[in-house]
C-alpha positions in Angstrom: 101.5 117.3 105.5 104.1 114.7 104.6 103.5 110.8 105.2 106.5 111.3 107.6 104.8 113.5 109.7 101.3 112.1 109.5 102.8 108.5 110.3 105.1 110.1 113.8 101.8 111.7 114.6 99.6 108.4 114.0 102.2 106.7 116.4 102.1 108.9 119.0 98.4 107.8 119.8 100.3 104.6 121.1 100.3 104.2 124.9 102.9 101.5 126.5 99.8 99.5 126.7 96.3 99.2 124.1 93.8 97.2 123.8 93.0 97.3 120.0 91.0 94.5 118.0 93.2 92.1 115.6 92.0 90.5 113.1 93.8 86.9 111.7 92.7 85.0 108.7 91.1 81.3 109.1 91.0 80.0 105.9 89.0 82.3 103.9 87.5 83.7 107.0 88.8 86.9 109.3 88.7 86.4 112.8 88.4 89.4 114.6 89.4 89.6 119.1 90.6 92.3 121.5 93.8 92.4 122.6 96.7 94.3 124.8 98.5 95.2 122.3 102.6 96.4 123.5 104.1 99.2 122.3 107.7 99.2 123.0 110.8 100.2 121.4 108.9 101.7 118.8 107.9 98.3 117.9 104.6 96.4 118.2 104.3 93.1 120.4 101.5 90.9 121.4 101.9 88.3 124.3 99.3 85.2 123.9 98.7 81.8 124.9 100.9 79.2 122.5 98.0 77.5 122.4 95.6 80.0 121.2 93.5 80.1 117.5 95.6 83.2 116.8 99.0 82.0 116.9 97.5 78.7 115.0 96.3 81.2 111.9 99.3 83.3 112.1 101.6 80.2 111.7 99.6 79.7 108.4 98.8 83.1 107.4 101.0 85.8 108.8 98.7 88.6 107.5 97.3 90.4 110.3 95.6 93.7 110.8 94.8 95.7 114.1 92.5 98.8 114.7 92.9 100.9 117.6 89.9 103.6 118.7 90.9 107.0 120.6 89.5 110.6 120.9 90.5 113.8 119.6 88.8 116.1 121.5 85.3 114.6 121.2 85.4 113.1 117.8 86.2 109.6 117.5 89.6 108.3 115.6 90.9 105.2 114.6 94.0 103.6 113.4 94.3 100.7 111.3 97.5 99.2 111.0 98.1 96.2 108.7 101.2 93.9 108.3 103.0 91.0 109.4 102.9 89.2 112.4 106.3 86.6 113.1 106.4 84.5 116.1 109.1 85.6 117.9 111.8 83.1 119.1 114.6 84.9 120.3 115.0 84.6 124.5 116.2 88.0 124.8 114.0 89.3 123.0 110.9 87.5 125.2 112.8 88.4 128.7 112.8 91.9 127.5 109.2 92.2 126.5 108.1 90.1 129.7 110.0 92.9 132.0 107.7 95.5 130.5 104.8 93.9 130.8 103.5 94.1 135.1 100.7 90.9 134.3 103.4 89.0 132.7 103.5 86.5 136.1 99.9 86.3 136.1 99.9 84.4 133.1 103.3 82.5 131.9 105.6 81.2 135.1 108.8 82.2 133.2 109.9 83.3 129.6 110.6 79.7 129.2 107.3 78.7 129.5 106.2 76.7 126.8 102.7 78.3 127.2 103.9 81.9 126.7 104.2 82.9 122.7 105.6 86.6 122.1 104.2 88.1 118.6 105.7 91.3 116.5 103.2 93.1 114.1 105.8 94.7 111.1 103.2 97.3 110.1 103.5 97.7 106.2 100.4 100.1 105.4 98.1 102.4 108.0 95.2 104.0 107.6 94.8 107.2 110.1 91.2 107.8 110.4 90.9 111.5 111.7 87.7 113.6 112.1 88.6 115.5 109.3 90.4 113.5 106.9 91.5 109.6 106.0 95.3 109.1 105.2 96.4 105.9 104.3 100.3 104.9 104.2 102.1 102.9 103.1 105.7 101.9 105.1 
């Protein structure tokens, strides 16, 4: 099967909403938390805290990598997806993601609160863990 095909099928395990675990680099040290990860627009988003140790080691490392568990049948898969993570500034762009998310108002006011950071994962390599086979891609 093509890395095409393998890579629409390894994207179609992605719900609206995830949690997954992301991992963030600290020095020379990975960090490693859950997280609702946001699958819109064929993109990936993370809402946090501005305040939080992740956007801190982003803004100093951007390398990021997330793993997300599922079934097939009764086996268990996983996706690893590594890239880039960017803060995202643009208003729109935070409005947009905000009206998708429902717990949006139980955590930031507004999309102009200063407390309310918007991050995109640019996934440049995943590695599709299936119960019969490993394929890793690179994007």
């Amino acid at each position: 099967m093509s890395d095409d095909i393998e890579l629409r099928k390894a994207w179609s395990r992605f719900k609206d909403f995830q949690h997954v675990f992301l991992a963030t680099m600290e020095n020379d040290q990975p960090r490693v938390r859950p997280v609702t990860l946001i699958y819109f627009d064929k993109r990936f988003w993370i809402t946090t805290d501005t305040t939080s140790a992740k956007v801190k080691q982003i803004q100093k490392n951007s390398k990021v990598e997330f793993s997300f568990l599922f079934k097939e049948g009764d086996r268990n898969c996983c996706l690893r997806v590594a890239g880039l993570a960017h803060i995202v500034e643009d208003k729109e762009t935070k409005a947009k993601i905000a009206s998708h998310f429902d717990s949006f108002s139980r955590h930031w006011e507004n999309v102009d609160d200063p407390n309310y950071t918007l991050l995109e994962v640019r996934p440049s390599e995943v590695t599709y863990v299936r119960p019969d086979k490993t394929i890793h891609m690179r994007i």
